[in-house]
C-alpha positions in Angstrom: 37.5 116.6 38.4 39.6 113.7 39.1 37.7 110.9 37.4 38.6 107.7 35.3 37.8 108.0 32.0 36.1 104.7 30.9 36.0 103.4 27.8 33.5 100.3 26.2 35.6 100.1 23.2 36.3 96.3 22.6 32.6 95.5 23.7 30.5 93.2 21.9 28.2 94.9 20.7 24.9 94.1 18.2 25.8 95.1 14.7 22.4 97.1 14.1 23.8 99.3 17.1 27.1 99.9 15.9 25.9 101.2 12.9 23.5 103.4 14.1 23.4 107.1 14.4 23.2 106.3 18.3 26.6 105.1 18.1 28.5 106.8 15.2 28.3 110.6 17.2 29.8 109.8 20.2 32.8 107.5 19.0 34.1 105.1 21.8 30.6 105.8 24.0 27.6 104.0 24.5 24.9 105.8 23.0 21.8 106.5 24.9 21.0 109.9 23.4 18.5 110.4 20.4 15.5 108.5 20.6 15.3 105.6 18.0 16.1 102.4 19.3 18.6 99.8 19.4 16.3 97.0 19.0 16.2 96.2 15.9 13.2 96.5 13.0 10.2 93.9 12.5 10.5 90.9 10.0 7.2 92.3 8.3 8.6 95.7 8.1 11.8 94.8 6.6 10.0 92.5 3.8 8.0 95.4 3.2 10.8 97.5 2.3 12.0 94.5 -0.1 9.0 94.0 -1.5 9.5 97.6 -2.3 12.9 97.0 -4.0 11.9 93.9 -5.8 9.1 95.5 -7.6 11.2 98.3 -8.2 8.6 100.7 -6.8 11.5 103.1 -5.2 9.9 106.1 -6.7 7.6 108.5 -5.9 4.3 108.5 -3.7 1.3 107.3 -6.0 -2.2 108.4 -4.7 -3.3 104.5 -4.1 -0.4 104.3 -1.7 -1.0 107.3 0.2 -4.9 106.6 0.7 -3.7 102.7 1.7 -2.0 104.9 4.2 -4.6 107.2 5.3 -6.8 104.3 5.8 -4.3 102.7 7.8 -3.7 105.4 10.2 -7.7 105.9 10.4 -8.3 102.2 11.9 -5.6 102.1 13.8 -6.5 105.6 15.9 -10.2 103.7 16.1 -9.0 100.5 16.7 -6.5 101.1 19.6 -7.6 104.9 20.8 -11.6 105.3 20.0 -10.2 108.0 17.6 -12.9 108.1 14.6 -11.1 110.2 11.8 -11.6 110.1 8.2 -9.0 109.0 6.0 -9.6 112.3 4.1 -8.5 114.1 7.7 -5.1 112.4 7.2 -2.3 114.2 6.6 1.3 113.0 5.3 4.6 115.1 6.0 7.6 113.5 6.7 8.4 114.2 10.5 6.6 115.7 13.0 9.1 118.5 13.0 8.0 119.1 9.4 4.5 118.8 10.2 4.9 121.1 13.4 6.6 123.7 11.1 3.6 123.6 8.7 1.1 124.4 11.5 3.0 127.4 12.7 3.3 128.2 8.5 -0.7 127.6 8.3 -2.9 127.7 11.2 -1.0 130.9 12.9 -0.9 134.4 12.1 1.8 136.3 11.7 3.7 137.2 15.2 1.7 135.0 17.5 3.5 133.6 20.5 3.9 129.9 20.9 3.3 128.7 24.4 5.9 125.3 25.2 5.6 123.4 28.4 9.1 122.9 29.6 11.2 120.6 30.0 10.7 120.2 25.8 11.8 118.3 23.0 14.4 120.6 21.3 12.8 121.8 18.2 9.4 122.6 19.8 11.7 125.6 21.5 13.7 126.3 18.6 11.5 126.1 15.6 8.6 128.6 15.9 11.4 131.4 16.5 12.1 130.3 13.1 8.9 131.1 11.9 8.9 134.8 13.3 6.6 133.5 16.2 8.2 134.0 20.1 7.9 131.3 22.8 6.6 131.5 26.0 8.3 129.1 28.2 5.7 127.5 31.2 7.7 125.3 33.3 6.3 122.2 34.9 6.5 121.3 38.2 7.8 118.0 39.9 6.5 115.9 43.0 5.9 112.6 44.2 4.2 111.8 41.1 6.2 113.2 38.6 5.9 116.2 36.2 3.2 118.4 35.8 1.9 121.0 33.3 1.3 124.1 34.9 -1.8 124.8 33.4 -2.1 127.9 35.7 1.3 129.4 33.8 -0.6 128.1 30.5 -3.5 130.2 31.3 -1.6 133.5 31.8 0.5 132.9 29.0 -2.9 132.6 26.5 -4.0 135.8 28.3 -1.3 137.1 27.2 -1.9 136.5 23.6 -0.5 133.4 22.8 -2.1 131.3 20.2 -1.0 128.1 19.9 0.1 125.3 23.1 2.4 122.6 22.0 1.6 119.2 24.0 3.6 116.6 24.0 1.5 113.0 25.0 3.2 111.0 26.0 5.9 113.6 27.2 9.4 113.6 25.5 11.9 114.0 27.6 9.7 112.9 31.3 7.9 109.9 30.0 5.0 111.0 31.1 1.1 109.7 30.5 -0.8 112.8 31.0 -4.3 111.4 32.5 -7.7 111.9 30.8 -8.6 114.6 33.8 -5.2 116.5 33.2 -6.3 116.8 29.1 -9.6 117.6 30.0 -8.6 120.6 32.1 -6.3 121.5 29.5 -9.1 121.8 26.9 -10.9 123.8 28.8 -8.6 126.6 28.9 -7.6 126.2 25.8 -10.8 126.3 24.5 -11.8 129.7 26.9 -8.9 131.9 24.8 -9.7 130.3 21.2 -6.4 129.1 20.7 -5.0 126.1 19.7 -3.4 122.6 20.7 -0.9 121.0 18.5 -0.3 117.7 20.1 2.6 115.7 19.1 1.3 111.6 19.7 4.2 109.8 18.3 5.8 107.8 21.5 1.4 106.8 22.1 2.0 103.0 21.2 4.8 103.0 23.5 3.0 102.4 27.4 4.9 101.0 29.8 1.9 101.1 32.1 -1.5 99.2 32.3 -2.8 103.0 31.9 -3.8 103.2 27.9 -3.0 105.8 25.9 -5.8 109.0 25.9 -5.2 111.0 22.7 -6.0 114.7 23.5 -8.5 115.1 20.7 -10.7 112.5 22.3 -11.5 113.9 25.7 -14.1 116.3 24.4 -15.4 118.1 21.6 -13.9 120.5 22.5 -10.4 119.5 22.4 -11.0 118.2 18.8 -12.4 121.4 17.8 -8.7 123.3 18.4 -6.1 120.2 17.9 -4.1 119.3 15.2 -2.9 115.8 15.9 0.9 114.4 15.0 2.2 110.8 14.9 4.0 108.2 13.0 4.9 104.9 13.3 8.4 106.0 13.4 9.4 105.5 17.4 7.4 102.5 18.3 8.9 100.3 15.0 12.0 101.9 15.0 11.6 103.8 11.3 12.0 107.1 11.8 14.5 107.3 9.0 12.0 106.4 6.4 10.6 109.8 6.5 6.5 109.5 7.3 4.6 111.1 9.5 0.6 112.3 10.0 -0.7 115.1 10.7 -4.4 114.2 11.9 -7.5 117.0 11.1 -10.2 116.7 14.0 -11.5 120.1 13.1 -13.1 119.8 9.6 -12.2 123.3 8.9 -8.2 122.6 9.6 -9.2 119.9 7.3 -10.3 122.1 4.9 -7.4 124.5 5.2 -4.7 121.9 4.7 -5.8 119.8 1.6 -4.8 123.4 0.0 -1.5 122.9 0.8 -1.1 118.8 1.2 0.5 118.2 -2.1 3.2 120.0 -1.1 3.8 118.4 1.6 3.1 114.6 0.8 6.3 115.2 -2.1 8.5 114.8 1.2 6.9 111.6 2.4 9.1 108.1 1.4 7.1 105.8 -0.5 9.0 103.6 1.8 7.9 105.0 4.7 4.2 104.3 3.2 4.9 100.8 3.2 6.2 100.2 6.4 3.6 102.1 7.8 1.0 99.7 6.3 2.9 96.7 7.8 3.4 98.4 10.9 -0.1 99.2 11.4 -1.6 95.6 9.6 0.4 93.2 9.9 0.1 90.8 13.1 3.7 90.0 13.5 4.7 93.3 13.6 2.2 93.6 16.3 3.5 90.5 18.3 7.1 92.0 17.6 5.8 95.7 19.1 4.2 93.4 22.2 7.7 91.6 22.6 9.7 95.7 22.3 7.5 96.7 25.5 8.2 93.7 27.2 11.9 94.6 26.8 11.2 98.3 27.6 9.2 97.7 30.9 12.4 96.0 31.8 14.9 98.0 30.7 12.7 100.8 32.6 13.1 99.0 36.1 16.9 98.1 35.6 17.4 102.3 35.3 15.2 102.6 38.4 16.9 100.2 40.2 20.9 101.3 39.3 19.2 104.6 40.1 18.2 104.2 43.2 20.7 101.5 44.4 23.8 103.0 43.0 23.6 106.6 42.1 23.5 108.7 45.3 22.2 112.1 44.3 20.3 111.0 41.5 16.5 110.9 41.1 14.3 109.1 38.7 10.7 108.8 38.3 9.8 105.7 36.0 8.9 106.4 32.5 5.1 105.8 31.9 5.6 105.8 28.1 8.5 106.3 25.7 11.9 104.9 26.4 13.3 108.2 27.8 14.2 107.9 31.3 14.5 112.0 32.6 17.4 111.8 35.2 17.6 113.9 37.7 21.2 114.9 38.7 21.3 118.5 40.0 22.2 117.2 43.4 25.8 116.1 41.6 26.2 119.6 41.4 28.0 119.9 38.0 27.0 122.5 35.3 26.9 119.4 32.5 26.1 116.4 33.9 26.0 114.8 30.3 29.2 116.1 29.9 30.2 114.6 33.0 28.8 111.3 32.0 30.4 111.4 28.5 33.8 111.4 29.6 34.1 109.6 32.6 31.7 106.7 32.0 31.9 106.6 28.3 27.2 107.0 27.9 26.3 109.8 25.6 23.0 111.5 26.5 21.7 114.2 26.2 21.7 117.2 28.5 18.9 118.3 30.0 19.6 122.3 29.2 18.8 121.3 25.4 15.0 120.1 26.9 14.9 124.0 29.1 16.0 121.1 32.3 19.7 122.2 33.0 20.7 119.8 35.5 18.8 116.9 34.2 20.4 114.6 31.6 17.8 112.1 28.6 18.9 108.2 29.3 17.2 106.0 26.2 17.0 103.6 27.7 16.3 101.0 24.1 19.3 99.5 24.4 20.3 95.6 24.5 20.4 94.6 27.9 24.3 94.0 28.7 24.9 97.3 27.2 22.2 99.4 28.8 23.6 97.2 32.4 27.2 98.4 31.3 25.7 102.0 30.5 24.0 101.8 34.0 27.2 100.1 35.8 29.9 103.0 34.8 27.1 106.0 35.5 27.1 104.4 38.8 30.4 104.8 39.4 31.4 108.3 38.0 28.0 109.3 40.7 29.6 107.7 43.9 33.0 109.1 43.1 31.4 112.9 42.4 29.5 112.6 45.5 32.5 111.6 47.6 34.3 114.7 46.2 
């Protein structure tokens, strides 16, 4: 294909983002492919972490900072979700990947499938195969409103024998906020095979909607009964390299079950992480800085649906509801890699959507300063009128 190659070397771009592992893969690109953010980190977060340094407290988890932690997590999914759970009910592991591994180590037996709506965030395909447990793949479907579990497919594929649905709410890579009814009916078949949900949570503070965030545990009794619960503060204050995560326990029995294994677990878990947690979660500014990161967001979300639909023929988009992921739809381009495609001739590294079961499809994060995501946006357009000439 006869395309320019386009290069935003000599840009001026924010040191944070030049630094970043966003940047540092794809030398000579924008990057717009994992999903941390190029945004920056809180004030209280950062004096936090040098509070941490000054008291010289860099080493390992003591039991009054993880319960400062527990407690932390257990206001905050009362405060801003209606979410009553313990502080004993809280889990620490240091990712959700981690913490998804240790449910398919714990909760399943030996052999059981893993059911995975697709499109999927990578390891929630990959990492139960890991584990000796196979994957059924149920893809969604798309219209006017956006993706949609099949929760027919679901349903066969617990017929079947599967033990364990992964859901991801809000979705990661289709920004989706699945509604309270969607959940609901979700739990109900769920709930009719005896399996189990494990619901990864950790994009939740990130709406870009009036629409709040429902956790799945709290649409019925029901749902809590079967769902183990992930999140972090990771994605919505930008820490995910600190390394701490939550597993939350609605089921007092799951509870049960994994304060036999927790200590092994919480050895992974950054005392740092702890402590930006805390502020994260407590501390008012970093609240006002979270409300002034959405604002940005929102905005950022309506520049890519406006370069989208004004500028790239052949190209869908239907607005991220939560997260900072915008799902693009390119299969109309008619190229086998349309990140690829992207990569080389407009200089933006994102991710393809084959990685996500979405071939065709390519992951924009869309957390970028604003002349650089407008750059990102301005050479995408381009490379799609050229293709779509050819």
């Amino acid at each position: 294909m006869s395309l320019p190659v386009i290069s935003p070397v000599g840009m001026d771009l924010p040191a944070a983002t030049t630094r970043s592992l966003l940047a540092t893969k794809y030398p000579g690109a924008i990057g717009a492919w994992v999903a941390e953010m190029a945004l920056g980190v809180s004030e209280p977060i950062q004096e936090a972490l040098l509070r941490e340094a000054r008291n010289g407290t860099l080493g390992y988890n003591d039991p009054t900072s993880i319960q400062l932690g527990r407690e932390s997590v257990s206001r905050r999914m009362h405060d801003c979700y209606g979410l009553d759970v313990a502080p004993e009910a809280v889990g620490f592991v240091s990712d959700v990947v981690s913490g998804f591994a240790a449910v398919l180590r714990h909760y399943l037996s030996a052999g059981e499938a893993v059911v995975v709506p697709t499109p999927a965030y990578t390891p929630f395909l990959t990492v139960p195969k890991q584990f000796g447990h196979p994957v059924v793949e149920v893809p969604g479907t798309y219209g006017p409103a956006g993706h949609r579990m099949d929760l027919e497919g679901i349903d066969r594929a617990l017929a079947d024998g599967a033990r364990l649905v992964v859901l991801c709410n809000p979705h990661n890579p289709t920004g989706r906020s699945f509604t309270p009814e969607e959940l609901a009916a979700l739990a109900r078949i769920v709930g009719s095979h005896r399996a189990r949900v494990f619901s990864d949570e950790i994009h939740a503070p990130l709406a870009l909607t009036s629409r709040r965030h429902v956790p799945y545990a709290c649409v019925s009794k029901l749902a809590a009964d079967h769902t183990i619960t992930a999140t972090s503060a990771s994605k919505a204050w930008n820490t995910a390299g600190l390394k701490c995560a939550q597993l939350i326990f609605t089921s007092s029995s799951d509870a049960a079950r994994w304060n036999t294994v927790a200590d092994f677990y919480v050895r992974s878990v950054s005392r740092l992480g702890v402590a930006a947690l805390v502020a994260a979660y407590e501390e008012q500014a970093a609240s006002e800085w979270l409300a002034k990161t959405l604002f940005r967001l929102r905005s950022n979300n309506t520049m890519v649906a406006d370069a989208v639909a004004g500028n790239m023929p052949g190209v869908e988009y239907q607005p991220a509801e939560s997260t900072y992921l915008a799902w693009l739809d390119c299969t109309r381009l008619g190229v086998d890699a349309p990140a690829a495609l992207f990569r080389q001739h407009a200089a933006v590294a994102m991710c393809e959507g084959a990685e996500f079961a979405g071939p065709g499809y390519v992951r924009l994060n869309f957390a970028l300063p604003e002349p650089v995501l407008e750059q990102a946006l301005t050479a995408m357009s381009r490379v799609v009128r050229e293709v779509m000439r050819q």
